[in-house]
C-alpha positions, 0 to 999 in steps of 0.5 A: 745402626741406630738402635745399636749406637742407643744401646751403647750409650744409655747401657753403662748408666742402666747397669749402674742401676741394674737394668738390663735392656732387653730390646731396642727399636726405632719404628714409625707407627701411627705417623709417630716415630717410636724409639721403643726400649724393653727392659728386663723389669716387672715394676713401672718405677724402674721403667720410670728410672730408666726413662729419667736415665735414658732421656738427658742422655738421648738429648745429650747426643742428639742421635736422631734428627726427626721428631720422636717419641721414647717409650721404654717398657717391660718385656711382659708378664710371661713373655720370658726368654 
């Protein structure tokens, strides 16, 4: 599954940085596939470190074929598990 392989390669860099990814998925909304990652933060920068983190890696393995966009997100204000 892809989010699963994802998972596997983004997660070592995100703990060196103590972001700890709460969800992953690959949809198509809207005509667009969304690679779409939640983490476990309520601040917009550490979204912003998580994408510079995640997006070479992404490139680097080339995991998906077709034209996407990456949205990495928080889990919410409220939204706690």
């Amino acid at each position: 599954m892809l989010e699963k392989k994802v998972k596997e390669i983004i997660e070592p860099d995100l703990k060196k940085k103590n972001i700890k990814i709460i969800n992953i998925e690959y949809i198509k909304e809207s005509n667009q596939n969304i690679l779409r990652i939640t983490i476990d933060t309520d601040n917009i920068d550490t979204c912003v470190t998580a994408t510079n983190i995640i997006n070479p890696i992404l490139d680097e393995y080339d995991l998906i074929d077709e034209q996407y966009n990456l949205e990495v997100s928080s889990k919410g204000i409220g939204d706690e598990k």
